[in-house]
N, C-alpha and C positions, 0 to 999 in steps of 0.2 A: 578524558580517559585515554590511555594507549592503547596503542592496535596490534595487530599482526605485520608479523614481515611478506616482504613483497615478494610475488612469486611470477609466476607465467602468464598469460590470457587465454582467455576461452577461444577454440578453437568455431568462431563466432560463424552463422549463417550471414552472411554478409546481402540483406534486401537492397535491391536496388535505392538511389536516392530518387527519383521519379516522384515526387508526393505531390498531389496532385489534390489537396484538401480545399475546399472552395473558399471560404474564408479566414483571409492570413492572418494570423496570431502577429508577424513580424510589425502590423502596424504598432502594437505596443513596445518596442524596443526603441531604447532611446538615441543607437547612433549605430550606422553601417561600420563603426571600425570594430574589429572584436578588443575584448578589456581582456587582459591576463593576468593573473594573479590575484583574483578576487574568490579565490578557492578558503573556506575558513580550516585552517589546521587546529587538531587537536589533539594535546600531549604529544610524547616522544610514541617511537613507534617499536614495537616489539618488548617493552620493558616491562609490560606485566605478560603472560601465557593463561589467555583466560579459561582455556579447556580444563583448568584444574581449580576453577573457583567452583564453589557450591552447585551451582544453577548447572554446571556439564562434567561434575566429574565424573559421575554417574552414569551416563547417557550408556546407552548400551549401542553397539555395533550396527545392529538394525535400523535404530532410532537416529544416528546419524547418517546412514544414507538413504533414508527417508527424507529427510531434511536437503540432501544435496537432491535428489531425486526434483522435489515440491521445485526448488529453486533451478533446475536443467529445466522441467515442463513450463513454469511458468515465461520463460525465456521463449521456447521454442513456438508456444500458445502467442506471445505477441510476435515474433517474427514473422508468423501466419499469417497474423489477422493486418497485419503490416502490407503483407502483398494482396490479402485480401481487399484490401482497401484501394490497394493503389489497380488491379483491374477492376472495380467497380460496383464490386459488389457490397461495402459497405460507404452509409453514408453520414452526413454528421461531422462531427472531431471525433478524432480517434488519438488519445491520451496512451502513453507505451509507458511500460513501470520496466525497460530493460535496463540495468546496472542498478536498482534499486532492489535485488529481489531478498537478499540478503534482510533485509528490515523487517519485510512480511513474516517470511518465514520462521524469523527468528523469535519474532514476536508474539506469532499467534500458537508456536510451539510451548511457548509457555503455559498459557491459558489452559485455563477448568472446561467443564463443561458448562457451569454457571455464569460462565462469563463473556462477554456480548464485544464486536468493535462495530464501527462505525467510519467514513471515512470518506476522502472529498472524490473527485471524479476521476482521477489517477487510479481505479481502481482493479484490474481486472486481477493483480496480483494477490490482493487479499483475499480476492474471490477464491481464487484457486489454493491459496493457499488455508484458508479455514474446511477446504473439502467438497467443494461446488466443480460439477464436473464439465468438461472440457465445453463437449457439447453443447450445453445449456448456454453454456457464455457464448461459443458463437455463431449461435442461432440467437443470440440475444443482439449480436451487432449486426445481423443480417437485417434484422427487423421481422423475423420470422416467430411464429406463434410459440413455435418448442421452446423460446427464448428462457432464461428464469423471470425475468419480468413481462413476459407475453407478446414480446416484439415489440415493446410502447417504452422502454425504457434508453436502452441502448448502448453505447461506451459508460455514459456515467453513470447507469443508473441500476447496477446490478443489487439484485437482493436473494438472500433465501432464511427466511426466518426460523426455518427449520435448522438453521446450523448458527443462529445469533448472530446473523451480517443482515444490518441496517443500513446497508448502500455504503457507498455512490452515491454521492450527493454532485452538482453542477455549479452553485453557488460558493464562492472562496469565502471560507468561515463560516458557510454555513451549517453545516454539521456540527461544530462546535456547541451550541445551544442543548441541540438534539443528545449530543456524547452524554452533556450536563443530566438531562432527561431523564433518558434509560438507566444514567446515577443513579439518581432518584428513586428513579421508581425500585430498583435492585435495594435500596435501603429500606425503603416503605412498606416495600414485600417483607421483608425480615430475609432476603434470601442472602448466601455467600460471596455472589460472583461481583466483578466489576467490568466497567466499559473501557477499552480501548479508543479511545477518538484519535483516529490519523488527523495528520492535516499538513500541510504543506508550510515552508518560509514564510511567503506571502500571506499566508492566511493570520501569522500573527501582528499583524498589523490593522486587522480589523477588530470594532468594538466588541461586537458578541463571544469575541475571545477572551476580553477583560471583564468583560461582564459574567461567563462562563465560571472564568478563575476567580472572581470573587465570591459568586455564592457555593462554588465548590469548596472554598476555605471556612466559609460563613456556617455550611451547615457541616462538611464534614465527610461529601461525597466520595465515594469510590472511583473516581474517574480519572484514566490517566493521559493527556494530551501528547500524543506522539508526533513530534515534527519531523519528518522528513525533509533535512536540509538539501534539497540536492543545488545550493548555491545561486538560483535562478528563479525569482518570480516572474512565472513567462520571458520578458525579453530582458528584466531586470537582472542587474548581479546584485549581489544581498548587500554588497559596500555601499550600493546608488539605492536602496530602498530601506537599508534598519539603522536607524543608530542605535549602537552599543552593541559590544556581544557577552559573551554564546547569547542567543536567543532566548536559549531554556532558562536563563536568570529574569525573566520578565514573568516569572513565581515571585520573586522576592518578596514584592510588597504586599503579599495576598499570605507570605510565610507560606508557602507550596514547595515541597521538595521540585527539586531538580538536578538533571543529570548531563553532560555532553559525553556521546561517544562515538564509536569510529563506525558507519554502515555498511563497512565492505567485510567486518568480522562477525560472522554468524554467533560464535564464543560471546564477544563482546554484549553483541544486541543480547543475547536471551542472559547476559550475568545484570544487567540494567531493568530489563524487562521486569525478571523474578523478583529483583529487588522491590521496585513498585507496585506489583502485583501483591509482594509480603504484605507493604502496608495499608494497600486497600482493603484487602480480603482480612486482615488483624486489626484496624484499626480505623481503617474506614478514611485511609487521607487522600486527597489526590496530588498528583504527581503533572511535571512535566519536564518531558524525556526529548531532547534535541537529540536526534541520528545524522549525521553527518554524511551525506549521501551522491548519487551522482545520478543523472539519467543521461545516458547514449545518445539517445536524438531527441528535437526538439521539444518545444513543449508541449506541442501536438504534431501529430504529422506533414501537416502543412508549413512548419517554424521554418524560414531558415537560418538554423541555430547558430552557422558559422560568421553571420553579422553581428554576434555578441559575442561570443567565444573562438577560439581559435583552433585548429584541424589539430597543431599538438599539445593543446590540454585535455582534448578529448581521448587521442592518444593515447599520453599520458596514464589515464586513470584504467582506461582498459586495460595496458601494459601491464601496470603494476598494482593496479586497486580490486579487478575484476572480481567480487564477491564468490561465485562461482567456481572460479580455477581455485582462489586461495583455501575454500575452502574443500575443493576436490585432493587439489594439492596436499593438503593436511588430512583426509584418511588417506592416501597413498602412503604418506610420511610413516600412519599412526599402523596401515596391514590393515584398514578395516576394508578396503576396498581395493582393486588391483586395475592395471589399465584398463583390461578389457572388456571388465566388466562397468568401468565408467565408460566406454564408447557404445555400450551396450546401451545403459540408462539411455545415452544420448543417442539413438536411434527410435529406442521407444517412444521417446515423448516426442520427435518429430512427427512417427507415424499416428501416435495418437493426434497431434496439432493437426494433420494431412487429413486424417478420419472425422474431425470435429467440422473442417472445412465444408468436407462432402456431406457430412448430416445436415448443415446449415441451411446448403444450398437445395438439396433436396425437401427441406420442409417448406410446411404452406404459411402464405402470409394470415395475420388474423384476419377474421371477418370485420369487412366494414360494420355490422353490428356492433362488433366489439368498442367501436370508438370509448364510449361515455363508459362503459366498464371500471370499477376499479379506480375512477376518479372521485367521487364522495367518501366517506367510512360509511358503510349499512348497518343500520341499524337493524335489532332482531324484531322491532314494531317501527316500521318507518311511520305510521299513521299517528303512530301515540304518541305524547307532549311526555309521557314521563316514563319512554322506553331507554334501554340505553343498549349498547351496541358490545360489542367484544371488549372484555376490561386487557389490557396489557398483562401479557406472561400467562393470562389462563387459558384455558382448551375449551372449546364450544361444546 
């Protein structure tokens, strides 16, 4: 699919490189030299303007800087938790979704309220961006109780089923199965909505992918597989881990729509999205949607990314891909928004990041009682052989 033209870059909070993450992800890379040119290109670039296809011609002024706004905080939310990390106060991997934010946003902009995602441990972006607020998330990496999963969860394991976000998962592909699932179960119900399954390059090379995608063709599932190509499984480039491309054609044999398109154009993502979403919500088919994406720093905070890739393709793509600017840049263009009042946005969502910081640190850790909590499903008769526990999607 074609993209947008290239503009400026985000006037970026520049976190120290100090990572300090205890176990290196770099052992899985396969050589100290960085590879170049293993970036997948897609279509010509500017040759379609997709603010004028169906899915954003509409969009009203608000609704797009809403959108730029989701995509400023969820930036600023990991830059935080970035430094947060590296003095000490968070522990674990810490997974950053910075140069990806474009995907989230775009995507879950589309969606009903019927409608559920899902997604692997990259996730704090989708978090924030379906409406889960700052705080909860990082009190959630603190290990602290305020967390949205009670401090037991932590970078990948966010949830709030009040807003239809089924994690954060820590497993590659494992969410896949699950996407499949809550398919399912959205048909079975007789209800409208459909699931969103992120997942990462890497993930499409595990079985419960292909497995996923066959019985989603088989019965007819609403599920739509969104890859976030951002060119890298862990230390891998995607040339040294897939054969064949786009990704997204590994539908074919299951007869699965699919789509490639550009991650850095918010336009793009949500005219693809809509599209899949038309036919799940009409016809009940599942889709998979390869986004073409980039992430900033490593695969986790501890990466050091620069033994796979090189200081100017990272460059590079910040210069001129930067999701963020291009698409700040484009309501400047359009008068929806004016300088100041984008340096505005981008003061708030810092002080909000700064504020989320200080709640985190300030709350209590759970109670050792808490341990075994929340690890079984309870039952409404634990005692009884033929009780049965909360069904999916209903209210107790």
């Amino acid at each position: 699919m074609e993209g947008l033209h290239h503009d400026t870059n985000l006037d970026q909070e520049d976190a120290t490189s100090g990572d300090k993450e205890g176990s290196s992800d770099a052992e899985n890379t396969e050589s100290s030299e960085a590879v170049a040119g293993n970036r997948p290109e897609v279509g010509g670039v500017g040759e379609i303007d997709y603010s004028k296809e169906a899915a954003n011609r509409e969009l009203s002024p608000e609704e797009k800087i809403e959108f730029l706004d989701q995509m400023v905080r969820i930036r600023r939310f990991e830059e935080r938790s970035l430094r947060a990390y590296q003095q000490g106060h968070i522990g674990g991997f810490l997974h950053l979704y910075i140069g990806q934010e474009a995907v989230a946003v775009g995507a879950v902009s589309c969606m009903t309220e019927e409608d559920h995602v899902i997604t692997a441990y990259r996730d704090h972006g989708h978090a924030i961006a379906v409406g889960m607020e700052m705080d909860e998330c990082m009190a959630e990496l603190y290990g602290k109780k305020t967390g949205c999963s009670k401090g037991k969860g932590g970078s990948m394991h966010f949830f709030a089923p009040d807003k239809n976000f089924w994690g954060g998962h820590g497993i590659v592909g494992g969410q896949t199965p699950l996407g499949l699932g809550i398919a399912y179960a959205v048909k079975y119900k007789g209800a409208k909505g459909a699931c969103l399954c992120f997942m990462g390059d890497g993930a499409t090379n595990q079985g419960p992918f292909y497995e996923s995608l066959n019985l989603a063709a088989l019965w007819g599932l609403p599920v739509i597989y969104v890859i976030e190509n951002n060119g890298y499984s862990m230390g891998t480039a995607e040339a040294r881990h897939s054969a064949g491309e786009p990704l997204a054609r590994r539908g074919d044999p299951f007869d699965v729509n699919w789509s490639v398109s550009h991650g850095h154009d918010l336009y793009e993502v949500r005219h693809n999205i809509s599209e899949a979403l038309r036919l799940a919500h009409e016809e009940s088919k599942p889709s998979v949607l390869e986004i073409v994406t980039y992430r900033y720093r490593g695969h986790s905070v501890a990466d050091p990314d620069q033994t796979y890739r090189s200081k100017e393709e990272i460059e590079e793509y910040k210069s001129n891909k930067d999701p963020i600017n291009l698409f700040k840049d484009r309501l400047l263009a359009e008068g929806v928004i004016d300088a100041e009042a984008a340096l505005e946005m981008d003061r708030k969502a810092k002080d909000e990041a700064e504020a989320s910081a200080e709640f985190a640190q300030a709350s209590p850790y759970p109670d050792p009682e808490e341990l075994m909590e929340d690890v079984y499903w309870e039952t409404d008769d634990p005692g009884g052989r033929t009780s049965e526990g909360t069904i999916f999607f209903e209210s107790p």
